[in-house]
TORKOL-4160 file (C-alpha; in steps of 0.2 Angstrom, whole numbers, padded with zeros to 4 digits, m for minus):
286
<pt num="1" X="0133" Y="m0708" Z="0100"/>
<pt num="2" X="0142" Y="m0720" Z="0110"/>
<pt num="3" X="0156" Y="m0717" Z="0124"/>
<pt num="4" X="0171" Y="m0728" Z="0123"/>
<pt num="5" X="0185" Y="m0727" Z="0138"/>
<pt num="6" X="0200" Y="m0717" Z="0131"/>
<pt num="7" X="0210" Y="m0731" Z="0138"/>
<pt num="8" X="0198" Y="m0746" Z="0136"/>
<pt num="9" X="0208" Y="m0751" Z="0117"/>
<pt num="10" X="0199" Y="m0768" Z="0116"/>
<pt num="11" X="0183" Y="m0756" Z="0115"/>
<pt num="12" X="0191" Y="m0744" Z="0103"/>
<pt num="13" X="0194" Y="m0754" Z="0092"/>
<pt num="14" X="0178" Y="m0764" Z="0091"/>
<pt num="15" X="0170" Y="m0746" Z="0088"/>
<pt num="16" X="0175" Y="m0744" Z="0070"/>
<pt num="17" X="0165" Y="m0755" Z="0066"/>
<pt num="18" X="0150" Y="m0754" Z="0074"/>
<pt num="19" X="0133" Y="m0743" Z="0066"/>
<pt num="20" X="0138" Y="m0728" Z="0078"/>
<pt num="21" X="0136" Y="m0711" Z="0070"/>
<pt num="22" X="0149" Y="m0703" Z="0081"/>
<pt num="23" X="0161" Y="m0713" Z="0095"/>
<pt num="24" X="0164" Y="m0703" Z="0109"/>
<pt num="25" X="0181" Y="m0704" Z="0118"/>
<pt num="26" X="0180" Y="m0702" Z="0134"/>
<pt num="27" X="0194" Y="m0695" Z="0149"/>
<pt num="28" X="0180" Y="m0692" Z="0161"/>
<pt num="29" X="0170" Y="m0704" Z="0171"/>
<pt num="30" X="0176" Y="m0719" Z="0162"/>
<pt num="31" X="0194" Y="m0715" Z="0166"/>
<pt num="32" X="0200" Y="m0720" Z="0182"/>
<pt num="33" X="0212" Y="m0705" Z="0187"/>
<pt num="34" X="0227" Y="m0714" Z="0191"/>
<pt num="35" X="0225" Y="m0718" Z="0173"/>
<pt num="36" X="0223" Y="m0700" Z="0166"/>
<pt num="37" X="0239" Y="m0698" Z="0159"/>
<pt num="38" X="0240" Y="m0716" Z="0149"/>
<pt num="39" X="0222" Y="m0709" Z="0144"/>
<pt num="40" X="0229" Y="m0694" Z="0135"/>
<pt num="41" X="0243" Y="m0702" Z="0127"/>
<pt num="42" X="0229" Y="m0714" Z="0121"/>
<pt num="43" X="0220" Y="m0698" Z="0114"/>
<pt num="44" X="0235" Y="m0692" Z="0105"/>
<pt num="45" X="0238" Y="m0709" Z="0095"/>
<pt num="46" X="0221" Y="m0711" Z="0090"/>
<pt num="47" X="0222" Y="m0708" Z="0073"/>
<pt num="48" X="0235" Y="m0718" Z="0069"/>
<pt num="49" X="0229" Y="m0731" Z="0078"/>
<pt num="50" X="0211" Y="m0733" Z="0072"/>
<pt num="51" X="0203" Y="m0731" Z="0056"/>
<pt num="52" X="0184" Y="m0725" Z="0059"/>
<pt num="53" X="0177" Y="m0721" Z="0043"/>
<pt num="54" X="0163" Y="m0709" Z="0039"/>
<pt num="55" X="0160" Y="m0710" Z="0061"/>
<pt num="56" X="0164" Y="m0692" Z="0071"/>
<pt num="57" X="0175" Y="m0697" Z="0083"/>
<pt num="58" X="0175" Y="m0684" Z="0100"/>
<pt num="59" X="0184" Y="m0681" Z="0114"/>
<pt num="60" X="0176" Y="m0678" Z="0131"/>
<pt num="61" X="0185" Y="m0670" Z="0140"/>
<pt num="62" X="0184" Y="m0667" Z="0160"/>
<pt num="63" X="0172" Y="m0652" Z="0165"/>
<pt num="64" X="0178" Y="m0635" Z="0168"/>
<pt num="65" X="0175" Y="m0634" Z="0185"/>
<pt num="66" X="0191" Y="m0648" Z="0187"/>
<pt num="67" X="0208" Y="m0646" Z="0187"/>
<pt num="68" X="0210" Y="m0658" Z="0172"/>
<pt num="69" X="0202" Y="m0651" Z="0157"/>
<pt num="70" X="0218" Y="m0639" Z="0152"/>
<pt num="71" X="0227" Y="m0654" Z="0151"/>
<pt num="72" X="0212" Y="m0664" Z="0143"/>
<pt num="73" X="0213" Y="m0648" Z="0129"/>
<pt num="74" X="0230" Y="m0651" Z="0126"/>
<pt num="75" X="0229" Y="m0667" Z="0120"/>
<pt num="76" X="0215" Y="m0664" Z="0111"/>
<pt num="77" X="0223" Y="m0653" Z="0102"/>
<pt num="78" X="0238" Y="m0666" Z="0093"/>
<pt num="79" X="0226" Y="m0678" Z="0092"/>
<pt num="80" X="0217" Y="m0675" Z="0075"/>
<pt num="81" X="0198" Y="m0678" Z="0081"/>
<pt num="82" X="0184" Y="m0671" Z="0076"/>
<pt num="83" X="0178" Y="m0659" Z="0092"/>
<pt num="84" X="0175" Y="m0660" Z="0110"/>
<pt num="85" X="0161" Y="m0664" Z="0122"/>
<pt num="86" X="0161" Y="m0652" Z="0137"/>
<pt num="87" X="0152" Y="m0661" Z="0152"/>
<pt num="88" X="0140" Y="m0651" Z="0164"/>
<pt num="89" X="0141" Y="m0634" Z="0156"/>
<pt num="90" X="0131" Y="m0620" Z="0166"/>
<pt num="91" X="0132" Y="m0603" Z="0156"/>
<pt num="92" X="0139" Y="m0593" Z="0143"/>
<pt num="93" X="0155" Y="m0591" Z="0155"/>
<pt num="94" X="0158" Y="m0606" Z="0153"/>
<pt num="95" X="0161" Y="m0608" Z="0135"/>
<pt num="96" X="0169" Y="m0591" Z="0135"/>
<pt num="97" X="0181" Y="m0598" Z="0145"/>
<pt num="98" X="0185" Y="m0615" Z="0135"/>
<pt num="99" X="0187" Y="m0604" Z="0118"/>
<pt num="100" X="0197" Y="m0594" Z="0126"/>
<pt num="101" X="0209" Y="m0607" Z="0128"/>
<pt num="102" X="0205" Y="m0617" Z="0114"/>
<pt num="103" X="0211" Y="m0601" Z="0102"/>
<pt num="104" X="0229" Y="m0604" Z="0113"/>
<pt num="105" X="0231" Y="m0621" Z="0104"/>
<pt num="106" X="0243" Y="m0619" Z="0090"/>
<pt num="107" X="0239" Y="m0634" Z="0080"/>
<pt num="108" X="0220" Y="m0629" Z="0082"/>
<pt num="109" X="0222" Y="m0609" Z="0077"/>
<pt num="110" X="0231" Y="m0615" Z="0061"/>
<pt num="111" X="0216" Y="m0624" Z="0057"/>
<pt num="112" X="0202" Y="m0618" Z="0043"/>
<pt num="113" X="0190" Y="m0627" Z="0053"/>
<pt num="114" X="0185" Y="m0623" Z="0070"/>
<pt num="115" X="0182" Y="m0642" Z="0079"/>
<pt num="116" X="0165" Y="m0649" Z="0082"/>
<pt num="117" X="0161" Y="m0642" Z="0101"/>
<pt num="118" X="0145" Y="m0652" Z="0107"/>
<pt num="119" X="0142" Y="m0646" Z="0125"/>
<pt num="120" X="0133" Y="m0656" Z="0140"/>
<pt num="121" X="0119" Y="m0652" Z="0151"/>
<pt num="122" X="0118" Y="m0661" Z="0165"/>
<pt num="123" X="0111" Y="m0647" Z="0182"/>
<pt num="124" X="0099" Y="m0640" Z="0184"/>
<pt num="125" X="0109" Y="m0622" Z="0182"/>
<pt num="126" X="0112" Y="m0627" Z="0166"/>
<pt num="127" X="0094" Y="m0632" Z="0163"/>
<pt num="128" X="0089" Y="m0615" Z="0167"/>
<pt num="129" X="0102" Y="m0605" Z="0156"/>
<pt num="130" X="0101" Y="m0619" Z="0141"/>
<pt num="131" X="0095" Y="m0606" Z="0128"/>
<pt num="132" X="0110" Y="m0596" Z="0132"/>
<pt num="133" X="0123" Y="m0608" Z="0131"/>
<pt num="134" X="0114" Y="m0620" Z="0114"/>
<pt num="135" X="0113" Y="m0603" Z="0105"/>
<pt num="136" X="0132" Y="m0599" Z="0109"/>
<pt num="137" X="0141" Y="m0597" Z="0093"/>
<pt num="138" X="0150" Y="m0614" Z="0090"/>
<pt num="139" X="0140" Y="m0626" Z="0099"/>
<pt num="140" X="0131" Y="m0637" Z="0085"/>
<pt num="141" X="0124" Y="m0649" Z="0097"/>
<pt num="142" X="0120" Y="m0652" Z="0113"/>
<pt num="143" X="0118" Y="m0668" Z="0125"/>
<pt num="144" X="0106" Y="m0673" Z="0141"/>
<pt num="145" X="0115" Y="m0679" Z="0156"/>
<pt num="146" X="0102" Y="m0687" Z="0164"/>
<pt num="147" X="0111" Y="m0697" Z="0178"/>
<pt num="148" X="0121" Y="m0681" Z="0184"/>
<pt num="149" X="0105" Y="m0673" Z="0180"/>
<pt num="150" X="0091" Y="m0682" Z="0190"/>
<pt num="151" X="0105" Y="m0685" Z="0205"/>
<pt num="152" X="0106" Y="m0667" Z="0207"/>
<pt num="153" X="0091" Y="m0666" Z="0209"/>
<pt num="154" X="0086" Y="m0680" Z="0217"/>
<pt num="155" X="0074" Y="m0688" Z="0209"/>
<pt num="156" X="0070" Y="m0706" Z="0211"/>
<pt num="157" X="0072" Y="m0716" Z="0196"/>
<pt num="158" X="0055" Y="m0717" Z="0187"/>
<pt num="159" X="0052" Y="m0730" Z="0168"/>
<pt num="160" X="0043" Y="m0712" Z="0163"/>
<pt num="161" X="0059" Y="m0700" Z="0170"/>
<pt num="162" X="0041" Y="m0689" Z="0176"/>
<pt num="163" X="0053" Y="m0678" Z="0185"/>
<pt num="164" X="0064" Y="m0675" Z="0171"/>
<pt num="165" X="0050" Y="m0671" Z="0158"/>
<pt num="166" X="0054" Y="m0651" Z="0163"/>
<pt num="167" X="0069" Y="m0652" Z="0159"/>
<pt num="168" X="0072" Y="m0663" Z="0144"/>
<pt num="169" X="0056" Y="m0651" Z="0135"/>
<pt num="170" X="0067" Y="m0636" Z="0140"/>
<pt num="171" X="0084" Y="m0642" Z="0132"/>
<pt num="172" X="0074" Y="m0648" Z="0117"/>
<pt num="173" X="0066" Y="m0633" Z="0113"/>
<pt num="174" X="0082" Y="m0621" Z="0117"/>
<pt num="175" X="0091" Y="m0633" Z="0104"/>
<pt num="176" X="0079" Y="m0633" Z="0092"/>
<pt num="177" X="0079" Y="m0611" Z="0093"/>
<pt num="178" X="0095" Y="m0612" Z="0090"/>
<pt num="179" X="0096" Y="m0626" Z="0077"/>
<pt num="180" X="0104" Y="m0638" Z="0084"/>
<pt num="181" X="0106" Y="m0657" Z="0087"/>
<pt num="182" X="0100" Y="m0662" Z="0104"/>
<pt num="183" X="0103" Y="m0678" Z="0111"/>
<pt num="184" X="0094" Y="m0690" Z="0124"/>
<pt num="185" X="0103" Y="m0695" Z="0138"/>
<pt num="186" X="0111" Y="m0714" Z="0143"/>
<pt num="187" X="0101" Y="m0728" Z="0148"/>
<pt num="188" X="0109" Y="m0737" Z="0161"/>
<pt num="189" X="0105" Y="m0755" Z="0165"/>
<pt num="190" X="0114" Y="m0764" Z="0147"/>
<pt num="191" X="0103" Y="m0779" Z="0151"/>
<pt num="192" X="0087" Y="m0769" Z="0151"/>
<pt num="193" X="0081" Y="m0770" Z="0131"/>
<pt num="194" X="0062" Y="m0767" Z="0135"/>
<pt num="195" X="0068" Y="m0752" Z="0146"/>
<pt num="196" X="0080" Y="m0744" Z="0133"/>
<pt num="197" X="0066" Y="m0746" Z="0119"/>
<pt num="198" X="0053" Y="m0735" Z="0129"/>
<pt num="199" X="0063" Y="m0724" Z="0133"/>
<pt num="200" X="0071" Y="m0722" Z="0113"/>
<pt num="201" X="0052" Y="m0721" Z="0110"/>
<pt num="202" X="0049" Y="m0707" Z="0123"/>
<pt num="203" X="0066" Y="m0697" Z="0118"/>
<pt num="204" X="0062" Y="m0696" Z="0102"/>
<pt num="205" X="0044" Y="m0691" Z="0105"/>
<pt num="206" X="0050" Y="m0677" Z="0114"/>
<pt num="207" X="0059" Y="m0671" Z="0099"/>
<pt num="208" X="0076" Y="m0679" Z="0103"/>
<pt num="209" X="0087" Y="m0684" Z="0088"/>
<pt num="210" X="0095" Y="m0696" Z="0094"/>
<pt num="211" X="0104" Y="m0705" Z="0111"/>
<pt num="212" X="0120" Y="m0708" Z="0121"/>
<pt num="213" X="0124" Y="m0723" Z="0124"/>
<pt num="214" X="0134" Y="m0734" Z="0135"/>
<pt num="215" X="0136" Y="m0753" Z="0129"/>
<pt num="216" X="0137" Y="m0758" Z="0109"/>
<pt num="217" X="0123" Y="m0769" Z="0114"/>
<pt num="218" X="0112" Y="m0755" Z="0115"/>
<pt num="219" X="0116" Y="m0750" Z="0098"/>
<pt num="220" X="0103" Y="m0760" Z="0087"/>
<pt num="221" X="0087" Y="m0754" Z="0098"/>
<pt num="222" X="0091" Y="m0736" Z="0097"/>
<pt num="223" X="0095" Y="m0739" Z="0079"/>
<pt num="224" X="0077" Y="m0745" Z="0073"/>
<pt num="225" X="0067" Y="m0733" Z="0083"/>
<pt num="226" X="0078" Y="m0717" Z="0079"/>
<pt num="227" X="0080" Y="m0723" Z="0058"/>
<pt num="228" X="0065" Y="m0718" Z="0048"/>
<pt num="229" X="0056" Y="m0734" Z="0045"/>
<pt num="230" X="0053" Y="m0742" Z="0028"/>
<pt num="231" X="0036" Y="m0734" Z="0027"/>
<pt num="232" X="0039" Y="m0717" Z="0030"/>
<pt num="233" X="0053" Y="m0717" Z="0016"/>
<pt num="234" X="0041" Y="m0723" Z="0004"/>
<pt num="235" X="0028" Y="m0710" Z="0010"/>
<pt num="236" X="0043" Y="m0698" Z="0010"/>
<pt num="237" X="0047" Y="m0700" Z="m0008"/>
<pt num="238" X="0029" Y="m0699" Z="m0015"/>
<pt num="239" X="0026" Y="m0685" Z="m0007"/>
<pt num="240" X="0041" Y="m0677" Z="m0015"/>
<pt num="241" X="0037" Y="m0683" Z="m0031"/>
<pt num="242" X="0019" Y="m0677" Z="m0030"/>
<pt num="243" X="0025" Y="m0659" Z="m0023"/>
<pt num="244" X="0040" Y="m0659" Z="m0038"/>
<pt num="245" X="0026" Y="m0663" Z="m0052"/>
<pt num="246" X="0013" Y="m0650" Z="m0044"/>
<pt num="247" X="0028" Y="m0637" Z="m0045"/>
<pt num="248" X="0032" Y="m0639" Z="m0063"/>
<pt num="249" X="0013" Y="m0636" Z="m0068"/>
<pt num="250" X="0017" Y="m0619" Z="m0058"/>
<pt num="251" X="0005" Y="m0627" Z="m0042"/>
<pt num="252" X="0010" Y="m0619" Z="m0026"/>
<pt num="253" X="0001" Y="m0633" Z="m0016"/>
<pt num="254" X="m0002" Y="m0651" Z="m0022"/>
<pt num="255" X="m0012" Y="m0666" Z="m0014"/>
<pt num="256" X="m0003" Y="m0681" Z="m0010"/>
<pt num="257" X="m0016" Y="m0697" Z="m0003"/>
<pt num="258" X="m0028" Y="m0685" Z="m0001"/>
<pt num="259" X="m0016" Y="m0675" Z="0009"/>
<pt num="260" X="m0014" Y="m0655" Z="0009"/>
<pt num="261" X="0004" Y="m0654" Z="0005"/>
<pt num="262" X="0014" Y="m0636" Z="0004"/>
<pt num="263" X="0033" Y="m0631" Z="0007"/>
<pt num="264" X="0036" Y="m0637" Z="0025"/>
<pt num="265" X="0029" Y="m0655" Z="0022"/>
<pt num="266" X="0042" Y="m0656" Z="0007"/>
<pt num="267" X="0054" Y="m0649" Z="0017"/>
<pt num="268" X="0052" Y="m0662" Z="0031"/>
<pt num="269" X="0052" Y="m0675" Z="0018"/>
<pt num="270" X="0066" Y="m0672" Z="0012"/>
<pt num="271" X="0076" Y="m0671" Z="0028"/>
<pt num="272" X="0070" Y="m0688" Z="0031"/>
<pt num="273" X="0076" Y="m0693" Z="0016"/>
<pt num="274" X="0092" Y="m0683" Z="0015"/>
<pt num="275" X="0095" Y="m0693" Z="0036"/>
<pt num="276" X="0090" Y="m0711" Z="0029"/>
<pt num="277" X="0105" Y="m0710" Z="0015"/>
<pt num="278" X="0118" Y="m0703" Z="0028"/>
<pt num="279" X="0114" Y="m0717" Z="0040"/>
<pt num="280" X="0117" Y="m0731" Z="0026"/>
<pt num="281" X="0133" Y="m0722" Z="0023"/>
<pt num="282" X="0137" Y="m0724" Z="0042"/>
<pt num="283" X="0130" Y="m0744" Z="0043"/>
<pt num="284" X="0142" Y="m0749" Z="0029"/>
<pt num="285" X="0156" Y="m0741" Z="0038"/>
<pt num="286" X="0162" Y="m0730" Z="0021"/>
């Protein structure tokens, strides 16, 4: 998921064709606010502006604890995207609140589909009460703000983020309970390749689904480590097969390379598979 200045349109336009699955719009911290205004009407030309193709485009609006995200929502709302991320959400109030004005938009209320609401954690407030607000009804994913995260609680910035372990596990597991995405947070320094590797590496051992991220640069790296590799679809597909033939001789478990297989394996495999085919879709900008 890569963040893109609302008003940057050099960038914006470079986005739809990049290998991003979503491109996140932002009027928050890349929006200088002398500029918020221009940054809106940016928002609400979007669409006719850009052709994105099979990529989510968002909106992130300003947190609810500004004066600016009212407005943000307003031109959210003529704009046509696909949903909003809400920064530094810290309880169900929270989101009570934003829906509350979100049903007040008439261009949205007419709609048959509610918009893609992705909501941020980013304090430790939020950490604690993240299984509250991940199984809110709406949210269908969730983001890690790391930076505003480890600042608040003054960490110092550590190649393992050992201060952040807590906290990443919490989110993860509350996402998972609620079954949603959950996404790792951004990796700061652009030039840092080997840094930004070991931390996909890490994020995704830790059950994450994917990353923010900052630069287009960063894009390939996170790329190979969070796409299943050549190898696990192939395992992916035998086992499938193997599972498939054992069900039509009325098998309810099958062996695959010596392997015990039963429902959830298939299950997994086939998610793998089912994520491999959405991404090619994604790469060849359809």
């Amino acid at each position: 998921m890569l963040f893109m200045p609302a008003t940057n349109a050099r960038a914006l336009a470079k986005a739809q064709t990049l290998p991003a699955d979503s491109v996140i719009v932002d009027l928050e911290d890349a929006v200088h606010p002398d500029r918020r205004d221009e940054a809106r009407a940016c928002v609400r030309s979007l669409r006719d502006t850009y052709h994105f193709g099979r990529r989510e485009v968002l909106l992130r609006i300003n947190s609810l604890q500004s004066e600016h995200w009212e407005q943000d929502l307003q031109a959210f709302g003529s704009s046509g995207l696909d949903g909003i991320v809400v920064p530094k959400v810290n309880s169900r109030d929270d989101l009570e609140r934003l829906s509350a004005q979100l049903a007040r938009l008439p261009t949205l209320s007419s709609q048959q589909q509610s918009p893609r609401l992705v909501i941020m954690i980013e304090t430790p407030v939020g950490v604690v009460n993240a299984v509250e607000v991940c199984a809110y009804p709406g949210v269908d994913a969730v983001l890690v703000g790391t930076a505003d995260l480890g600042a608040a609680m003054r960490l110092s910035d550590t190649p393992a983020r050992t201060g952040l372990q807590f906290a990443l596990q919490q989110v993860v597991m509350a996402a998972k309970a609620a079954n949603i995405a959950v996404i790792d947070g951004v990796y700061m320094d652009v030039q840092d390749n080997h840094g930004l590797e070991q931390e996909c590496l890490q994020g995704k051992v830790l059950g994450f689904d994917g990353k923010t991220l900052i630069h287009p640069n960063q894009l390939a790296i996170t790329n190979r480590i969070y796409s299943p590799s050549e190898r696990a679809l192939a395992d992916a597909r035998g086992l499938v097969a193997a599972w498939e033939s054992a069900e039509r001789s009325g098998e309810a478990v099958c062996l695959y390379q010596q392997r015990l297989v039963e429902h959830l394996h298939v299950t997994q495999a086939r998610h793998l598979l089912a994520l491999a085919e959405q991404m090619t879709l994604i790469d060849q900008g359809d």
